[in-house]
N, C-alpha and C positions, 0 to 999 in steps of 0.2 A: 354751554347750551345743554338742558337737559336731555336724555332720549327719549321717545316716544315708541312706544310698546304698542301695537295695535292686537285688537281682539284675534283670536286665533281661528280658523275655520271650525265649525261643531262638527264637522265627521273627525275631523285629526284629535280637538276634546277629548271628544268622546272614548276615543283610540283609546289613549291615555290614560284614562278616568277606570276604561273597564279592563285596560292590563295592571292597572294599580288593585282595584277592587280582587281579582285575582288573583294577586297574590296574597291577599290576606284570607282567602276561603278559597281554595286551591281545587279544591274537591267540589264545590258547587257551580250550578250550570247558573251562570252570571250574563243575564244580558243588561240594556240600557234603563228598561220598567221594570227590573226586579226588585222587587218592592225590600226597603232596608230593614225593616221586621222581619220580614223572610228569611234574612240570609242569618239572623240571629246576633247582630253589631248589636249592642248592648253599648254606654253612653261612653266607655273607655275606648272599643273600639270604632267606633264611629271618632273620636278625637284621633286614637291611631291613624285611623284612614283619614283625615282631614292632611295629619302631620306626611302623608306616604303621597300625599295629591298634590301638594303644596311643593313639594321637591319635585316630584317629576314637571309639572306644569309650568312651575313658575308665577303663579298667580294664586294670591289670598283667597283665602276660604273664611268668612270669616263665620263665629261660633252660631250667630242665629239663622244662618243659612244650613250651616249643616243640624240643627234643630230641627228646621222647620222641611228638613226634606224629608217624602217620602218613598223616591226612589233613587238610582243614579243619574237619571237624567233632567233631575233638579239641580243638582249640582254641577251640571253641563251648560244647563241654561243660566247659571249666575258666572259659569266660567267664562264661558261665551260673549255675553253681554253686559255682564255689571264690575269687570275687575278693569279698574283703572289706572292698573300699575301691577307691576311684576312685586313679588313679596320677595323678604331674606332668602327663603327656602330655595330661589331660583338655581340650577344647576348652572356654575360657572365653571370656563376652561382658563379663564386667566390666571396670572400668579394673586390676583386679591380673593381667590375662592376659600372661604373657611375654613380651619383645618379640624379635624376630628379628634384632635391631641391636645392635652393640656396644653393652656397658654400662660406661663406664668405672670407676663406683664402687663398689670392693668391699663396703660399706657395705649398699648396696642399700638397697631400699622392703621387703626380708622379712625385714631384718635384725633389727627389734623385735618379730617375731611372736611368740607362744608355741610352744614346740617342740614340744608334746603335740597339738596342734590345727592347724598350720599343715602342710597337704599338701604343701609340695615339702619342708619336714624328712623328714616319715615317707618320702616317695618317696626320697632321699638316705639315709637309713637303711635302708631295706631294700634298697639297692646295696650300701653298705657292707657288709651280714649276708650280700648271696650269694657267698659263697666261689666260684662256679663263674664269676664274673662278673671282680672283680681290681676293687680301687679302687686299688694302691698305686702312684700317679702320686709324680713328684718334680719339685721347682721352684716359683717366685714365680710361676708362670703363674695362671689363676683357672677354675674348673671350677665352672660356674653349678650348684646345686640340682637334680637331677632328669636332670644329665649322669651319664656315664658312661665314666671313661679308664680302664685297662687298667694288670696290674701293669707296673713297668717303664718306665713314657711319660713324659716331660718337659714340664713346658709351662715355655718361658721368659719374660722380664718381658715385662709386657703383651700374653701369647696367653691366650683365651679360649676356652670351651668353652660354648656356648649349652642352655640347657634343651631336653632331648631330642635332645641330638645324642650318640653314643655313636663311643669312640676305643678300638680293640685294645690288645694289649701291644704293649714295644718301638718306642712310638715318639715321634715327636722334633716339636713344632710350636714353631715358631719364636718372635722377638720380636715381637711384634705381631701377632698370624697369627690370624684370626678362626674358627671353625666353630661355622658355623649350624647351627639348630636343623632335626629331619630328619637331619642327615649321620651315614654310616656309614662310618668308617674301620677297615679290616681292623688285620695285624697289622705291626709292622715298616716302616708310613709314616711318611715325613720332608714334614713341612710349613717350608716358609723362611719366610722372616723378611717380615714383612706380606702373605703370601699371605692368601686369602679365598676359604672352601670355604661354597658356600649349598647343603644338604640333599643333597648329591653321595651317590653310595654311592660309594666307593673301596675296593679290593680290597687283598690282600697288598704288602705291597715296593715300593709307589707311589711316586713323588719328584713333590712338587708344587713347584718354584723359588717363590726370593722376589719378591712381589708379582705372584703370578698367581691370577683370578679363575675360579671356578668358578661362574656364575651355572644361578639357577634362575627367573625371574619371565619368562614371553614375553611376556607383555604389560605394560611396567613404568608405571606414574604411582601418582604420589604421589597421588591422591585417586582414588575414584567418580565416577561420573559427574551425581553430585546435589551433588559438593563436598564430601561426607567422607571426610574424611583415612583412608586405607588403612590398615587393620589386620593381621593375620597371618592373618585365613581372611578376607579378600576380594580372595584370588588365587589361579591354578592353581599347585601348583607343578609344574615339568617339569626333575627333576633331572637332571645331569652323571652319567653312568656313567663310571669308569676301572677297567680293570683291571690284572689284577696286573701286575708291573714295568713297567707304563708313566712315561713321565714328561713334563710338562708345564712346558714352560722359562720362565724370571724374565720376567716381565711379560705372559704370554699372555693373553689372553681366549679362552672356552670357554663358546660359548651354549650355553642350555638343553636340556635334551634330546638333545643329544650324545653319543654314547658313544666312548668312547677305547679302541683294540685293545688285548691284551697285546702290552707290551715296545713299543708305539709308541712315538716321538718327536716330540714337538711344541717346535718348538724355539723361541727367547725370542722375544718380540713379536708372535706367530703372533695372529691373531684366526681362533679357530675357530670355524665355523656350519656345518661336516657332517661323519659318522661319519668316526672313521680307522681305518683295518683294521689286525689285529694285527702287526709289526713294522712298521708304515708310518714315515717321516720327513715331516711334513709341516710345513710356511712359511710365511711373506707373510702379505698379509692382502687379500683373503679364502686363510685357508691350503691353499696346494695339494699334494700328492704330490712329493716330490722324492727319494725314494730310497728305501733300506731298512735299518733298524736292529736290528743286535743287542742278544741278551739283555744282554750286558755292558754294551750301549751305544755301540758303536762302529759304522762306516757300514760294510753288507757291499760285496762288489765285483759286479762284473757279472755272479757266477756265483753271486752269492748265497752268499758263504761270507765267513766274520770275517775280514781281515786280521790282527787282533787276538788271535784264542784259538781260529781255526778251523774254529768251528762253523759246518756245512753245512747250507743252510736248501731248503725247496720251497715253489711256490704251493698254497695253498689256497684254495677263495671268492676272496675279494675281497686277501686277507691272504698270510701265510707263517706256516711253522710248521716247528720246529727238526726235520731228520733227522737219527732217533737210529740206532745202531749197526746195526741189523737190516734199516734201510729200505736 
């Protein structure tokens, strides 16, 4: 017999809705009508926060509702009254709850399930049915149950796509290339070959190199503190921000809660543990500021302009930001 999931009360929603939304703008006074303009959610993070609503709740969100809202308490009122079943992303305590670790066995433990009854099929089928959404991935790569890749995206042998992690169109993850469950990858990113993305948001035209880690755990052990072995909700997660054309060079590391400027450059070996502002070059380990990088990708010069394609750049904040023709 199937279960039946009844709608949740809208003040408990709500609860919900607005300690998720909080965490993603920590610093902003967030009520139920604060308008999503407002808080500056841009179409990346509005899917982040869909993917952050969907775990806590338990209940789909699906993409043209979170389009068509203009506050949080639009997405209360479809939580409320239109979700008719609990989605993948629901937080489970039993031994069938996802794991956030590579699975090597395409096979799986939900492979004998029945398909009428077993919730990450139905979640996996109604990806496939939203047209506005794109499943049509190509290649041997494996796209776990309840994931979601983008028309156009390749996974090659042995990359992996974890439950509730979601990948745009157009893009390319390597051999061996893991993304955790959580991550949001825009449209047009290249993941190398045995990189490892844990619940990162990444933005448009990202370049992640081979064997560079995006972690999200600040406080890592493998157990409790009573000596049971850690499961996937007994830890914060404090994901990786990168944005758009930034890129992160073969074998970096990139602690938690980091955010990566546009068009930065973090070059190979770099061990990162604080912000880099947008076209920064930063090094070493612990990695430091050592120059400035173009959109292209090439080092500007002293006067901040490309050697390379010319483009004239100015300080802004902490960062730089390209002078266009008027400036």
């Amino acid at each position: 017999m199937t279960p039946t999931h009844p709608n949740p009360a809208p003040d408990h929603m709500r609860a919900l809705v607005l300690a998720t939304a909080r965490t993603l703008r920590p610093d902003a006074d967030i009520t139920a009508t604060t308008a999503l303009d407002q808080l500056g959610l841009d179409s990346l993070d509005r899917l982040a926060l869909a993917v952050d609503i969907e775990h806590t709740t338990g209940f789909a969100l699906p993409d043209a509702v979170l389009a068509d809202a203009t506050t949080l308490d639009d997405l209360v009122t479809h939580l409320t009254h239109s979700a008719p079943r609990p989605t993948a992303h629901a937080r489970r305590t039993d031994d069938t709850a996802p794991s956030t670790e590579p699975v090597p066995d395409p096979g799986g433990r939900n492979g004998d399930r029945d398909r009428d009854t077993d919730p990450w099929h139905t979640h996996r089928d109604r990806l496939a049915a939203d047209t506005t959404a794109g499943t049509g991935f190509d290649g041997p790569g494996r796209a776990d149950p309840g994931s979601l890749v983008g028309d156009g995206s390749r996974l090659w042998h042995q990359a992996q796509v974890a439950t509730g992690a979601r990948i745009g169109a157009d893009c390319v993850v390597g051999k061996g290339a893991y993304i955790g469950t959580g991550s949001v990858l825009g449209d047009r990113v290249k993941i190398g070959n045995h990189a490892s993305v844990f619940g990162a948001r990444v933005a448009d035209a990202v370049m992640i190199c081979p064997g560079a880690l995006l972690l999200e755990d600040a406080a890592a052990r493998a157990t409790t503190p009573d000596g049971r072995r850690k499961g996937p909700d007994d830890f914060d997660r404090t994901p990786v921000t990168v944005e758009s054309g930034a890129t992160v060079g073969a074998g970096a590391v990139v602690a938690p809660g980091v955010r990566i400027g546009r068009h930065a450059m973090v070059a190979l070996g770099a061990v990162v543990a604080h912000d880099v502002p947008d076209h920064a070059l930063v090094a070493g380990n612990p990695a430091r500021p050592c120059g400035w990088a173009c959109a292209c990708g090439h080092t500007l010069d002293a006067d901040l302009v490309c050697p390379h394609c010319a483009r004239a750049h100015r300080h802004r904040g902490t960062g730089l930001t390209e002078v266009t023709p008027r400036e």
